[in-house]
MOPAC internal coordinates of N, CA, C and O (Angstrom, degrees):
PM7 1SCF
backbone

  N    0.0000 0     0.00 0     0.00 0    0    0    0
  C    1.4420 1     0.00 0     0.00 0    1    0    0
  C    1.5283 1   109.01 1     0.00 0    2    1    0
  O    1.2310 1   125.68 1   -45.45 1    3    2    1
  N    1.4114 1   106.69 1   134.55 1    3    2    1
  C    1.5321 1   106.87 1   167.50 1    5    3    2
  C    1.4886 1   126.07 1   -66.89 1    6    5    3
  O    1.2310 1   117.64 1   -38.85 1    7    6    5
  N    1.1524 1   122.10 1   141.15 1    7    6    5
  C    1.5133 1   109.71 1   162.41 1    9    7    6
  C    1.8369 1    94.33 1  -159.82 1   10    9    7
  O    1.2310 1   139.73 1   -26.87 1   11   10    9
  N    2.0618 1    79.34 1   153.13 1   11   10    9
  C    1.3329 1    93.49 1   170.12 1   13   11   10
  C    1.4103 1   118.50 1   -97.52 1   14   13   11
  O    1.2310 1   122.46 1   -35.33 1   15   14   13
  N    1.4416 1   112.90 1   144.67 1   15   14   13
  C    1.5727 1   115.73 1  -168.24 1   17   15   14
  C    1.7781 1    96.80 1  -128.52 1   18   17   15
  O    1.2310 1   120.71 1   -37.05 1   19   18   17
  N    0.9804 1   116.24 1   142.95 1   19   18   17
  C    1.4525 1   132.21 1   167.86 1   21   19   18
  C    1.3593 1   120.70 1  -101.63 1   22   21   19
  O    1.2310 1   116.03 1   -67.62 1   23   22   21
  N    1.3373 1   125.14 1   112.38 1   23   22   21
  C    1.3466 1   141.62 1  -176.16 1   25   23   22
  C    1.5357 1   111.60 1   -57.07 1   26   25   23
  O    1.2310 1   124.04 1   156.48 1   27   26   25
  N    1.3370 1   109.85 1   -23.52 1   27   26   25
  C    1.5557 1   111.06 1  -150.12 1   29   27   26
  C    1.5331 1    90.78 1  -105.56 1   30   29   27
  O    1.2310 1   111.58 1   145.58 1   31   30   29
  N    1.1457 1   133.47 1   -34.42 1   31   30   29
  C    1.5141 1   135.34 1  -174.79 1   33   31   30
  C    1.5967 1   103.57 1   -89.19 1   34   33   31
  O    1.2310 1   127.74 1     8.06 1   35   34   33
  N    1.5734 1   102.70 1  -171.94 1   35   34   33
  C    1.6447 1   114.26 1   179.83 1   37   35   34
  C    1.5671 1   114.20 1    45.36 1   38   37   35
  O    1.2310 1   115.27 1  -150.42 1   39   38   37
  N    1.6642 1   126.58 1    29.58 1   39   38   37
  C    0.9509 1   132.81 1  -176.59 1   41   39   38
  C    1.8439 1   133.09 1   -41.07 1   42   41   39
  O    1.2310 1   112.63 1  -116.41 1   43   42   41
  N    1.1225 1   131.52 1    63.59 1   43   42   41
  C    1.4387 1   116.50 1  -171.76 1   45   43   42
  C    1.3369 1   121.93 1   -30.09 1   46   45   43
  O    1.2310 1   112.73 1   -49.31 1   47   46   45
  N    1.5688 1   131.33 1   130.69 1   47   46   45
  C    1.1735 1   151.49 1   179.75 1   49   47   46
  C    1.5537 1   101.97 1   -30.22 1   50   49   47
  O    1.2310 1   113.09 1   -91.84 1   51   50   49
  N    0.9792 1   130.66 1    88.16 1   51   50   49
  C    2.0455 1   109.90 1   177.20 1   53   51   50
  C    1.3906 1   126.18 1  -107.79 1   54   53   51
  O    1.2310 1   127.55 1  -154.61 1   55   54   53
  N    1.7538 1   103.08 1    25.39 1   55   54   53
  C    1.7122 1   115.26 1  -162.60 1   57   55   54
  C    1.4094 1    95.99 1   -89.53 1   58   57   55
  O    1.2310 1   109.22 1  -166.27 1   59   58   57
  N    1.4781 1   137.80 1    13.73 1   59   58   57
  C    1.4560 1   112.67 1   160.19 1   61   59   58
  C    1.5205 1    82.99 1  -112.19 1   62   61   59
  O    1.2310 1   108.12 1   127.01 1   63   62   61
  N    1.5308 1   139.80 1   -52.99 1   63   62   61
  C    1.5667 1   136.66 1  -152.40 1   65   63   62
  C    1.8260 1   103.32 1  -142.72 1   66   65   63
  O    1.2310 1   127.62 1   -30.68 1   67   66   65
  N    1.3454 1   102.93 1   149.32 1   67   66   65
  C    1.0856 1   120.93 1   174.52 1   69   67   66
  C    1.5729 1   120.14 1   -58.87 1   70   69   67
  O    1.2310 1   118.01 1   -73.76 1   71   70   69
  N    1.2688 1   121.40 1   106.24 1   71   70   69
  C    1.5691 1   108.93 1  -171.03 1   73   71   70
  C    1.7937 1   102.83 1  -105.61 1   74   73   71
  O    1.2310 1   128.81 1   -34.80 1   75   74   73
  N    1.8099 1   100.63 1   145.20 1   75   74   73
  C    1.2757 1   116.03 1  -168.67 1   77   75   74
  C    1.6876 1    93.34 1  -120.09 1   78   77   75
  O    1.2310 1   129.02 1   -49.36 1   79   78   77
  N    1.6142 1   100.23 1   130.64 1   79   78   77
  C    1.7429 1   104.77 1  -173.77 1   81   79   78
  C    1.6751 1    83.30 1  -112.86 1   82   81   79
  O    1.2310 1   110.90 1   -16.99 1   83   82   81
  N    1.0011 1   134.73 1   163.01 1   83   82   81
  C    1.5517 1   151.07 1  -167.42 1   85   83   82
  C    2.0624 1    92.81 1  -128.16 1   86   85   83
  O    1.2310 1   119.90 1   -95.48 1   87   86   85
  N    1.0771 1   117.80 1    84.52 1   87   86   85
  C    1.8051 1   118.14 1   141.64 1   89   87   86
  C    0.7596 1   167.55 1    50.27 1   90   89   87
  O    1.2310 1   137.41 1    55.49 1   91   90   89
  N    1.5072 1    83.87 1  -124.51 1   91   90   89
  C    1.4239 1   128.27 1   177.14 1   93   91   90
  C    1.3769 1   123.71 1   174.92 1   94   93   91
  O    1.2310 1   115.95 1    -4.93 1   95   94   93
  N    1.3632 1   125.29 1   175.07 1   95   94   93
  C    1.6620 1   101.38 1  -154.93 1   97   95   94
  C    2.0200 1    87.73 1   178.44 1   98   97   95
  O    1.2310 1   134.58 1   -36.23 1   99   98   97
  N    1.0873 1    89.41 1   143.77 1   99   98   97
  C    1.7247 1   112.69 1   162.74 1  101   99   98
  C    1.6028 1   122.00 1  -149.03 1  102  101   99
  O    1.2310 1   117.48 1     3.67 1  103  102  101
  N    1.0079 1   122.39 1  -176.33 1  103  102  101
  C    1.3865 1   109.57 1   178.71 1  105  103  102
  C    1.4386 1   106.72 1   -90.59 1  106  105  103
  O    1.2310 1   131.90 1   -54.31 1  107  106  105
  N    1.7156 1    94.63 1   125.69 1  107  106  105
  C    1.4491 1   131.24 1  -179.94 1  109  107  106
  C    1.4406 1   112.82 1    77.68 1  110  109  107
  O    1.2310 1   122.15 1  -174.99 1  111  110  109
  N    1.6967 1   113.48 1     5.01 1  111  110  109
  C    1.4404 1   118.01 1   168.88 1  113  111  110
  C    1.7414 1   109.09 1  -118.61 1  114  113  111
  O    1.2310 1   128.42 1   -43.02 1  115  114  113
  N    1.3459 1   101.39 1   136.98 1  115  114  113
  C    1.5372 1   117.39 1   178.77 1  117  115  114
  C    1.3603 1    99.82 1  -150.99 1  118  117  115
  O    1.2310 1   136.77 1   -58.32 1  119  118  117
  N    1.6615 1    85.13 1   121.68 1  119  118  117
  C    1.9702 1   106.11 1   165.21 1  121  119  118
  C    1.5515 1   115.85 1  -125.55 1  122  121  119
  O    1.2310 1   134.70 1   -58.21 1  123  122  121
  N    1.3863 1    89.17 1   121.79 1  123  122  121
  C    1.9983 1   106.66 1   177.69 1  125  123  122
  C    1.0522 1   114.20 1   -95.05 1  126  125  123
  O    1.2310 1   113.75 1     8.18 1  127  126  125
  N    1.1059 1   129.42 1  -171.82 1  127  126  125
  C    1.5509 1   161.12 1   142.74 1  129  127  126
  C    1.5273 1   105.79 1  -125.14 1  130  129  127
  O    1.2310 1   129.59 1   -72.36 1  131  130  129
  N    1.6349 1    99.11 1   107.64 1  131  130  129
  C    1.5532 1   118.01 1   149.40 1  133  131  130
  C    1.1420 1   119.21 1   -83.47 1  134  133  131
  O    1.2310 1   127.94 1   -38.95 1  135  134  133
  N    1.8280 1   102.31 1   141.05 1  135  134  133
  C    1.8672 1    88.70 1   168.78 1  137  135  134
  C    1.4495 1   103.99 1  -140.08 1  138  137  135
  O    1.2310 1   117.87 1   -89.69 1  139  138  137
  N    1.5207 1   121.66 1    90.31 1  139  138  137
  C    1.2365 1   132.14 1   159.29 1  141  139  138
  C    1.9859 1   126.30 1   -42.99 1  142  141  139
  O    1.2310 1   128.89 1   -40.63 1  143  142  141
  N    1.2348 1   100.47 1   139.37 1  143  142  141
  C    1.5576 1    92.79 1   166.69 1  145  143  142
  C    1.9832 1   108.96 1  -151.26 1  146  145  143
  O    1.2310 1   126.89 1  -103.61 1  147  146  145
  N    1.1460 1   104.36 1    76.39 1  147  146  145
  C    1.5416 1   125.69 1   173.71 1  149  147  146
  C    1.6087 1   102.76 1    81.73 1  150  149  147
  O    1.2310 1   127.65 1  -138.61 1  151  150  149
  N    1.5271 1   102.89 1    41.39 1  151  150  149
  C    2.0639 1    99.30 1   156.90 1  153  151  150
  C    1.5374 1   109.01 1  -103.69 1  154  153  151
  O    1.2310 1   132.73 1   -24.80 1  155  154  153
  N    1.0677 1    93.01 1   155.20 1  155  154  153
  C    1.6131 1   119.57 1   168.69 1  157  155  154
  C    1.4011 1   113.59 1  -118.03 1  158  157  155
  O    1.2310 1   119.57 1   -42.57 1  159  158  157
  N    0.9371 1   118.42 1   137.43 1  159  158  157
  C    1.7585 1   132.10 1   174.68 1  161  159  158
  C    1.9265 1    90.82 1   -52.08 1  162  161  159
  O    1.2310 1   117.17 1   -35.60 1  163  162  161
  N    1.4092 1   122.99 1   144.40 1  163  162  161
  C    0.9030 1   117.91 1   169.62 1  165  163  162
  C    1.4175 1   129.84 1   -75.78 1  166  165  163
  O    1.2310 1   118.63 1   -27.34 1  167  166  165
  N    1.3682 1   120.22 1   152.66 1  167  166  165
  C    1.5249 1   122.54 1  -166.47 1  169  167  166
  C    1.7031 1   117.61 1   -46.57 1  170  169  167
  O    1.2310 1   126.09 1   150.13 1  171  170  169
  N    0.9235 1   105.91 1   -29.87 1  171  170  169
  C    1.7164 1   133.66 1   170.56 1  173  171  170
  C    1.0429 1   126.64 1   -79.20 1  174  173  171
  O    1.2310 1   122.02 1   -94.20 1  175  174  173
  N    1.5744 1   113.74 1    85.80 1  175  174  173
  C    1.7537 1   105.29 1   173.82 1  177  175  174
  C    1.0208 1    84.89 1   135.22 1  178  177  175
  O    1.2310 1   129.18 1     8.04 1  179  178  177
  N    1.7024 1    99.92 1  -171.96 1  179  178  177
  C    1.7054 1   110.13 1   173.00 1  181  179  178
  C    1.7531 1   101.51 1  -161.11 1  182  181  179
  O    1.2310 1   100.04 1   -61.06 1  183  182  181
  N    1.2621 1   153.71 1   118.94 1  183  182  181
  C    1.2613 1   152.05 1   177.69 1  185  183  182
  C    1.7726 1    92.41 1   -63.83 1  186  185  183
  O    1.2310 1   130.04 1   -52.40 1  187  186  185
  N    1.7643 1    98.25 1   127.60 1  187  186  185
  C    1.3913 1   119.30 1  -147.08 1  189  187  186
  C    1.5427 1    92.25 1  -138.98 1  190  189  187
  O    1.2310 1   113.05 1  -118.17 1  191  190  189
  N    1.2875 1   130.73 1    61.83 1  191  190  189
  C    1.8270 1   117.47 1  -146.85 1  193  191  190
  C    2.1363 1    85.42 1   -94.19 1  194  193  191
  O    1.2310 1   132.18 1    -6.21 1  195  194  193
  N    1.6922 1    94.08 1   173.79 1  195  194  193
  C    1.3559 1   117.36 1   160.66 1  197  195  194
  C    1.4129 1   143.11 1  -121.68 1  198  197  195
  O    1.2310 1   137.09 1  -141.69 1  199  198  197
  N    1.4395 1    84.51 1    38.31 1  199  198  197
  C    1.7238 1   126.23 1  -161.27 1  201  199  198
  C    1.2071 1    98.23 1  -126.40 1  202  201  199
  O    1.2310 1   106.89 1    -6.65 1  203  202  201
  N    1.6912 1   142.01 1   173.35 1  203  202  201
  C    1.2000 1   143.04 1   114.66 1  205  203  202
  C    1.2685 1    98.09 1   -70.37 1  206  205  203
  O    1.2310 1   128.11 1   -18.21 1  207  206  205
  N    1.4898 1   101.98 1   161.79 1  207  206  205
  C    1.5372 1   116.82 1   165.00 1  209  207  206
  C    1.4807 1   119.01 1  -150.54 1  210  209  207
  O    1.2310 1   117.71 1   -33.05 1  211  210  209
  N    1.4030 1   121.96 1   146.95 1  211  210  209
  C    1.7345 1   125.89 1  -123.58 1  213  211  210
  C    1.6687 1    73.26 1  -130.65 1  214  213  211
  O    1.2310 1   106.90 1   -39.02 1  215  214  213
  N    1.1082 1   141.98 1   140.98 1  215  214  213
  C    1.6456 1   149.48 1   164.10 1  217  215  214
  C    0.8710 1   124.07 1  -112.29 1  218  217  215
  O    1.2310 1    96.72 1   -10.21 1  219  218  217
  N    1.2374 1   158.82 1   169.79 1  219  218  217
  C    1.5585 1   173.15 1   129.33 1  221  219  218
  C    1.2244 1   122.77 1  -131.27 1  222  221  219
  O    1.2310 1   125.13 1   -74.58 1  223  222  221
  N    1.5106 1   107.76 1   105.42 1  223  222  221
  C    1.9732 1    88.55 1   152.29 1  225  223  222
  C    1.2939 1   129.75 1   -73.96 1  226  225  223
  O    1.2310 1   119.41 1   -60.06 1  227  226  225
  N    0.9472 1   118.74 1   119.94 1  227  226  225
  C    1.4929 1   124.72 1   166.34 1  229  227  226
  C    1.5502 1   136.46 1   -82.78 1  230  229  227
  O    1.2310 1   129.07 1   172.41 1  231  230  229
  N    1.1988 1   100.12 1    -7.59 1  231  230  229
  C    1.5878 1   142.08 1   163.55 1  233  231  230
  C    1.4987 1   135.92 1  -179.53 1  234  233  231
  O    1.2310 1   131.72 1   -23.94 1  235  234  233
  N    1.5536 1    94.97 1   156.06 1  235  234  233
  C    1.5025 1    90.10 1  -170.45 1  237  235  234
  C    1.9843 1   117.62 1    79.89 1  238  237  235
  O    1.2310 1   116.42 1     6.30 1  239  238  237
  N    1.2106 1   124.41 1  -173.70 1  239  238  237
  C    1.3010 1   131.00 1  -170.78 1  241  239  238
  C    1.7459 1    98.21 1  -137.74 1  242  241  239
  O    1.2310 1   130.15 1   -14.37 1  243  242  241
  N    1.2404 1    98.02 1   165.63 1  243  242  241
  C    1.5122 1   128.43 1  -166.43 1  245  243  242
  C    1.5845 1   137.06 1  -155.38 1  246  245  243
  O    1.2310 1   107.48 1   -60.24 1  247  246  245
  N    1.0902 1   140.95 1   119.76 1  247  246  245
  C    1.6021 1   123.86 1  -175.40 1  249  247  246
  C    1.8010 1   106.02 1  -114.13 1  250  249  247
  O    1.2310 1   130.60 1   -81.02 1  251  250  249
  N    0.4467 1    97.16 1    98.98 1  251  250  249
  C    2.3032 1    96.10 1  -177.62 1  253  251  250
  C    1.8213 1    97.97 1   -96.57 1  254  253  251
  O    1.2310 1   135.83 1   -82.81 1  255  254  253
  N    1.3964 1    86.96 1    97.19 1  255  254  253
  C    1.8976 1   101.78 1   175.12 1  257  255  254
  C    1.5406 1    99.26 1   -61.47 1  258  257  255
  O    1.2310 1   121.91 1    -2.45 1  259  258  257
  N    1.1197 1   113.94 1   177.55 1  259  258  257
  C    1.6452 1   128.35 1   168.56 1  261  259  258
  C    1.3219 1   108.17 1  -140.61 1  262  261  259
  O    1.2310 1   103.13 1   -27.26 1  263  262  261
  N    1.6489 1   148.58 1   152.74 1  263  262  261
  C    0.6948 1   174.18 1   167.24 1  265  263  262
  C    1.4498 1   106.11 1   -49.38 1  266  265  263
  O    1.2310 1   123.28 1   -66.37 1  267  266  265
  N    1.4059 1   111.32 1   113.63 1  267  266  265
  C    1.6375 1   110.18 1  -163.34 1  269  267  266
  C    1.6192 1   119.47 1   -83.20 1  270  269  267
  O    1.2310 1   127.77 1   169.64 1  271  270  269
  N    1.7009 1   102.65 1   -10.36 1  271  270  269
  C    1.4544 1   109.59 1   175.55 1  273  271  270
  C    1.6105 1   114.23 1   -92.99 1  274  273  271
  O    1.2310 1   123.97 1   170.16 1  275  274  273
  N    1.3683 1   110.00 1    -9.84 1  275  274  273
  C    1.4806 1    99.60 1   161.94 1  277  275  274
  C    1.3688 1   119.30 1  -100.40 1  278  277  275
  O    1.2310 1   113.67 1   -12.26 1  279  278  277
  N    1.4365 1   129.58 1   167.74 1  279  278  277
  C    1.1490 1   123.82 1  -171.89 1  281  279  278
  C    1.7128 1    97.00 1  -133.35 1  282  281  279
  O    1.2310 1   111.07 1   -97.26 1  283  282  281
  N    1.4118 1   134.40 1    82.74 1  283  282  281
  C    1.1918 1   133.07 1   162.47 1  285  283  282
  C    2.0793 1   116.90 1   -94.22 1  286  285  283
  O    1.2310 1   129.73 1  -154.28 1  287  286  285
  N    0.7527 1    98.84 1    25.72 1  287  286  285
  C    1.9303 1   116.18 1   168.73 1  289  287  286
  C    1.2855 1    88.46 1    60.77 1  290  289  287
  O    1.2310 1   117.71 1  -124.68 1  291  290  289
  N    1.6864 1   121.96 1    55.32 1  291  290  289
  C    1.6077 1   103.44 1   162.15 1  293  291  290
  C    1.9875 1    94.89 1  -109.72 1  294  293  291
  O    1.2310 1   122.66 1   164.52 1  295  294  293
  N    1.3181 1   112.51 1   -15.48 1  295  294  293
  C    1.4139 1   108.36 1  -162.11 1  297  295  294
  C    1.3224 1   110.26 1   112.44 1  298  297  295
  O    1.2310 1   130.91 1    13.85 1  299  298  297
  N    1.6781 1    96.56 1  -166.15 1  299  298  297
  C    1.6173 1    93.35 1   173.21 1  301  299  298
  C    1.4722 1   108.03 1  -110.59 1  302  301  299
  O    1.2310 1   114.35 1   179.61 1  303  302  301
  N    1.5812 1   128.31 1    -0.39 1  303  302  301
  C    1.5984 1   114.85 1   161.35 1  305  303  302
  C    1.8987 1    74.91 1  -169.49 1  306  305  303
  O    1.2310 1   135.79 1   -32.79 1  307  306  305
  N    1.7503 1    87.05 1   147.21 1  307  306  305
  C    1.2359 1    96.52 1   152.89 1  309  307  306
  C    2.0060 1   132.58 1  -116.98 1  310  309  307
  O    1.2310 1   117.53 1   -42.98 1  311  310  309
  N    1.4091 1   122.31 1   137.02 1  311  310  309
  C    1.1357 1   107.85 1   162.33 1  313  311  310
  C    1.2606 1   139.71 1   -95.51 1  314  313  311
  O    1.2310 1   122.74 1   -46.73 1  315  314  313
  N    1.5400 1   112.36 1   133.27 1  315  314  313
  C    1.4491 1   111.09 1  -165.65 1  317  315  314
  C    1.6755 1   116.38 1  -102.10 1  318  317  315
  O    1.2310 1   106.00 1   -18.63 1  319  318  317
  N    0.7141 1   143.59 1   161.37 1  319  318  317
  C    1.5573 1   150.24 1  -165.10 1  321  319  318
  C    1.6277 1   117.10 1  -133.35 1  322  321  319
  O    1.2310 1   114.88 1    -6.79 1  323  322  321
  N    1.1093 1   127.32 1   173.21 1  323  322  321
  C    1.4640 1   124.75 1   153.11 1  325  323  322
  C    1.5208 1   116.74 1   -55.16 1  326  325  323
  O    1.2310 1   128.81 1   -61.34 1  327  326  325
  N    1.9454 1   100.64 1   118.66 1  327  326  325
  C    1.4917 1   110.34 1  -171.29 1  329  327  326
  C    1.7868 1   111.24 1    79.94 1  330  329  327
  O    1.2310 1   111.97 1   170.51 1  331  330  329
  N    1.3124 1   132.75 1    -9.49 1  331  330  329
  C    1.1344 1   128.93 1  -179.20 1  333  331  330
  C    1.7185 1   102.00 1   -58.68 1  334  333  331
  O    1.2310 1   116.67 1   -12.25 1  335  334  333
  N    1.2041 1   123.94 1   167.75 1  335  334  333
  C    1.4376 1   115.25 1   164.96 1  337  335  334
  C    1.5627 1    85.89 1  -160.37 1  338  337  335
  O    1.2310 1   122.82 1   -10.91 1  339  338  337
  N    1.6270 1   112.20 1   169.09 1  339  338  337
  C    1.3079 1   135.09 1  -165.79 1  341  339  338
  C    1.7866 1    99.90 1  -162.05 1  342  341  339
  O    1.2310 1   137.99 1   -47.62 1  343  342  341
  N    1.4734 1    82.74 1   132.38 1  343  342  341
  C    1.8140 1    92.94 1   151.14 1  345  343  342
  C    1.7867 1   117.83 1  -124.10 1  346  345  343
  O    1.2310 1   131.74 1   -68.06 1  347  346  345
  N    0.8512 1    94.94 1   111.94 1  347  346  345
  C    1.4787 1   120.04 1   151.00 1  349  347  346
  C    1.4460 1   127.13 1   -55.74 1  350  349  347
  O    1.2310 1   118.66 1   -89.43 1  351  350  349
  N    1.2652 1   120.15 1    90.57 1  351  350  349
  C    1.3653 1    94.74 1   170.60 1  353  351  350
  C    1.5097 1   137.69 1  -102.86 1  354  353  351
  O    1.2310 1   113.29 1    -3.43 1  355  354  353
  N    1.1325 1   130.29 1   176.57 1  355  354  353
  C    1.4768 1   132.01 1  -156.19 1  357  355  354
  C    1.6291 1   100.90 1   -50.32 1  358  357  355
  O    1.2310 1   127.90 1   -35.52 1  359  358  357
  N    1.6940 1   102.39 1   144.48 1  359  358  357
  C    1.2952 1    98.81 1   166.17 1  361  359  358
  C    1.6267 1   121.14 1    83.40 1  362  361  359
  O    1.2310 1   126.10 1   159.72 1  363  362  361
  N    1.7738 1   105.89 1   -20.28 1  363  362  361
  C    1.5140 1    95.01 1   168.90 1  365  363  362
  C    1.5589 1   118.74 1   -95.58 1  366  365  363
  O    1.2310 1   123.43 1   -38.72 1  367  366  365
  N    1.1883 1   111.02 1   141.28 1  367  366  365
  C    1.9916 1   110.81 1  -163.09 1  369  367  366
  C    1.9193 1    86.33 1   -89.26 1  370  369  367
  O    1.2310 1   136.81 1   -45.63 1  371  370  369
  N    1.6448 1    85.04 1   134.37 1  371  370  369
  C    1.0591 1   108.08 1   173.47 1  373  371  370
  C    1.5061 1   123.34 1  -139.88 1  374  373  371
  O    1.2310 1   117.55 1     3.89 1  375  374  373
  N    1.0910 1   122.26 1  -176.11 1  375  374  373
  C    1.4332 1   117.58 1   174.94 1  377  375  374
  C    1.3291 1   122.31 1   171.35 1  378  377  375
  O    1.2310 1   111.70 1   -38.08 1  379  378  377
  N    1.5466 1   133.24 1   141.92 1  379  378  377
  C    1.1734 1   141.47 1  -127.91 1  381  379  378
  C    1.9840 1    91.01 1   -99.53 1  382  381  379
  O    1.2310 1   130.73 1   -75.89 1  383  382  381
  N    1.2184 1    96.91 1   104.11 1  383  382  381
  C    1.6238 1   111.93 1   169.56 1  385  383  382
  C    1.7933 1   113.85 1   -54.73 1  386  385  383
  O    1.2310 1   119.64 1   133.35 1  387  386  385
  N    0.8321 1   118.28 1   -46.65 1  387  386  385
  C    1.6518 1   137.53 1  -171.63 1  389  387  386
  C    1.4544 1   118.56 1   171.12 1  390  389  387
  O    1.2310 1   128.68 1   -20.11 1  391  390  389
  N    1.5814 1   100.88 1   159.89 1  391  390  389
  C    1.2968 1   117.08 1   164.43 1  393  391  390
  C    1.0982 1   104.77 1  -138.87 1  394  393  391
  O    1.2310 1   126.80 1   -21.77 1  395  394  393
  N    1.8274 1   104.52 1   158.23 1  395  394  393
  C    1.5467 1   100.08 1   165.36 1  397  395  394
  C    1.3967 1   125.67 1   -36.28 1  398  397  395
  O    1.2310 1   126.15 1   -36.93 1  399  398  397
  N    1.7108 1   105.79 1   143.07 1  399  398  397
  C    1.2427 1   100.39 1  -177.69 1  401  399  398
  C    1.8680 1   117.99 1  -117.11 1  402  401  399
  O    1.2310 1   128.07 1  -175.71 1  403  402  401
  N    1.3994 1   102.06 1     4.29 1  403  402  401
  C    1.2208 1   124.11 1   172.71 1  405  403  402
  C    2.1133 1   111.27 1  -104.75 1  406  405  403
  O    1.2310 1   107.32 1  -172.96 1  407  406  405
  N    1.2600 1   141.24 1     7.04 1  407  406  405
  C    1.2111 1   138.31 1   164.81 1  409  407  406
  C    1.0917 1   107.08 1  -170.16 1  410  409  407
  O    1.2310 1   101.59 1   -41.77 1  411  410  409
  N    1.3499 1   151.17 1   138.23 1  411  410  409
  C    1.3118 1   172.26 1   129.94 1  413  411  410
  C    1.9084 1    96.93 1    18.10 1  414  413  411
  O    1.2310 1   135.91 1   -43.74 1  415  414  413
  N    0.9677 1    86.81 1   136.26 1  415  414  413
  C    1.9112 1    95.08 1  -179.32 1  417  415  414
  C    1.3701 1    87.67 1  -114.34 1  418  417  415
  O    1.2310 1   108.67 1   -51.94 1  419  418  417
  N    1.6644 1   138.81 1   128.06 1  419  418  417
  C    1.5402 1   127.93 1   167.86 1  421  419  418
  C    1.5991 1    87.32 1  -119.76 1  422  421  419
  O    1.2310 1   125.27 1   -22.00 1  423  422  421
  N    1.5766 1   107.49 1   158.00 1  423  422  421
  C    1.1934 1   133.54 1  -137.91 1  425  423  422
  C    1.6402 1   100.35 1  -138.14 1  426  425  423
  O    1.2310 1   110.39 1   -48.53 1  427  426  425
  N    1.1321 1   135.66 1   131.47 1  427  426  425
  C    1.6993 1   120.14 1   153.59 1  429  427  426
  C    1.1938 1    95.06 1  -110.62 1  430  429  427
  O    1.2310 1   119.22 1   -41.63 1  431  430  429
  N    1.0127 1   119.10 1   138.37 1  431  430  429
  C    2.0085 1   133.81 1   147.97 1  433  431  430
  C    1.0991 1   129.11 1  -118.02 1  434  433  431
  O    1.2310 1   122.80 1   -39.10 1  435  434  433
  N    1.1911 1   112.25 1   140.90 1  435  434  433
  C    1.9798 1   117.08 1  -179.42 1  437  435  434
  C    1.8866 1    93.23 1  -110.37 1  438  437  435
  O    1.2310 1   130.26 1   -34.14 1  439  438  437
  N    1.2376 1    97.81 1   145.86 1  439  438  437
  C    1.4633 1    95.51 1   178.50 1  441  439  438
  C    1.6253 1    84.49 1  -109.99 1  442  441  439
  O    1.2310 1   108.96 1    -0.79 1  443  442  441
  N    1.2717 1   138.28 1   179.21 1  443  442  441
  C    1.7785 1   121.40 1   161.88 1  445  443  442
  C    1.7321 1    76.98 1  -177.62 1  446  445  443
  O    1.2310 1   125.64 1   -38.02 1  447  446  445
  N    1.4534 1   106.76 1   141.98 1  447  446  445
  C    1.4952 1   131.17 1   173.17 1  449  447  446
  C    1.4715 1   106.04 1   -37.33 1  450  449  447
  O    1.2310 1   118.91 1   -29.62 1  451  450  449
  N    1.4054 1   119.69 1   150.38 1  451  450  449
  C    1.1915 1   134.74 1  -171.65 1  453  451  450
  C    1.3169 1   128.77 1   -80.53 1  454  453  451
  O    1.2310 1   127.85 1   162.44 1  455  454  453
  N    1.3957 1   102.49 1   -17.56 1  455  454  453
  C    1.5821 1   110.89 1  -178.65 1  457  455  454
  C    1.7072 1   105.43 1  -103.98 1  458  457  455
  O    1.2310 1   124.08 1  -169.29 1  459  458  457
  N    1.5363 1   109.78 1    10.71 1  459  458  457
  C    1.4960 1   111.69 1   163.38 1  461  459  458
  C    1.3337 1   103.42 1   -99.33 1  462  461  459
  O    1.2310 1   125.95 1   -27.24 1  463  462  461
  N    1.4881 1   106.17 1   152.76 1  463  462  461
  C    1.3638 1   117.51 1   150.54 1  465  463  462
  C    1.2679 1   143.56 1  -100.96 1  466  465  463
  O    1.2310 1   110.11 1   -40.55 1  467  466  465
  N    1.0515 1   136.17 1   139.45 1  467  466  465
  C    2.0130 1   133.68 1  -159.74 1  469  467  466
  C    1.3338 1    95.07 1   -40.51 1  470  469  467
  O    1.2310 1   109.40 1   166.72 1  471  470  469
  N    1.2787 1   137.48 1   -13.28 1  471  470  469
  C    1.7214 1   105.24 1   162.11 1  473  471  470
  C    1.5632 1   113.27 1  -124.28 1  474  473  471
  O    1.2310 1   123.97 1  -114.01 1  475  474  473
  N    1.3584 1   109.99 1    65.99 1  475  474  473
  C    1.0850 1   139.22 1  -152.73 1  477  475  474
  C    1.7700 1   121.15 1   -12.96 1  478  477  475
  O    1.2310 1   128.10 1  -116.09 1  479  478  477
  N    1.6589 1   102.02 1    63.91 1  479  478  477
  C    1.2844 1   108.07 1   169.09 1  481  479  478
  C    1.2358 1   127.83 1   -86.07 1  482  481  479
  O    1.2310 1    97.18 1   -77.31 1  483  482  481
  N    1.7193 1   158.14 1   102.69 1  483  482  481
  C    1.1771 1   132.64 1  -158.86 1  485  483  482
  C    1.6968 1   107.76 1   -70.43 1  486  485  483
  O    1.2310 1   130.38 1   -34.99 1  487  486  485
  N    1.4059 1    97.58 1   145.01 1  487  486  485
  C    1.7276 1   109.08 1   172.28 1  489  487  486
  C    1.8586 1   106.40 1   -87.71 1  490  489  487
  O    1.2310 1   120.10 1   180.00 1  491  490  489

């Protein structure tokens, strides 16, 4: 059955942890809805994926640092806004600088295999 679903409503609670809803999905593609409300990736580590991954805010604000010893032309953090989007690609360590910490920041992401590119040409 079809149905329409709205990203922006029916918000899951995310004021202790960031919750990830799963989509939709094909093989080697997965699209969520995150919905942050003032987390940061912890000081420790760095999100190191084997995916690209495609971002959007869809609400709310965001900063996703990058790893200052690699140089993949994202900078050293980017900020995203309402409608901002980002690709990430595989392999660069990143990690979530902030989110709003006063309303829910929701998120779409595509994860999609590494040897594609965002307009899904294989290399």
């Amino acid at each position: 059955m079809t149905q329409v679903n709205n990203l922006l409503t029916n918000l899951p609670d995310a004021s202790t942890a960031e919750v990830f809803e799963a989509l939709a999905g094909a093989k080697g593609v997965e699209i969520e809805r995150i919905v942050s409300h003032g987390q940061s990736s912890p000081e420790i580590g760095w999100c190191e994926q084997d995916r690209n991954e495609w971002v959007m805010v869809l609400r709310g604000a965001a900063r996703i640092d990058f790893d200052a010893t690699e140089d993949a032309g994202l900078g050293k953090s980017a900020e995203l806004r309402e409608g901002d989007s980002l690709n990430i690609p595989a392999g660069c360590r990143h990690r979530v600088g902030w989110t709003t910490p006063d309303f829910p920041t929701v998120w779409l992401a595509v994860h999609y295999p590494a040897d594609q590119d965002p307009f899904g040409e294989a290399s």
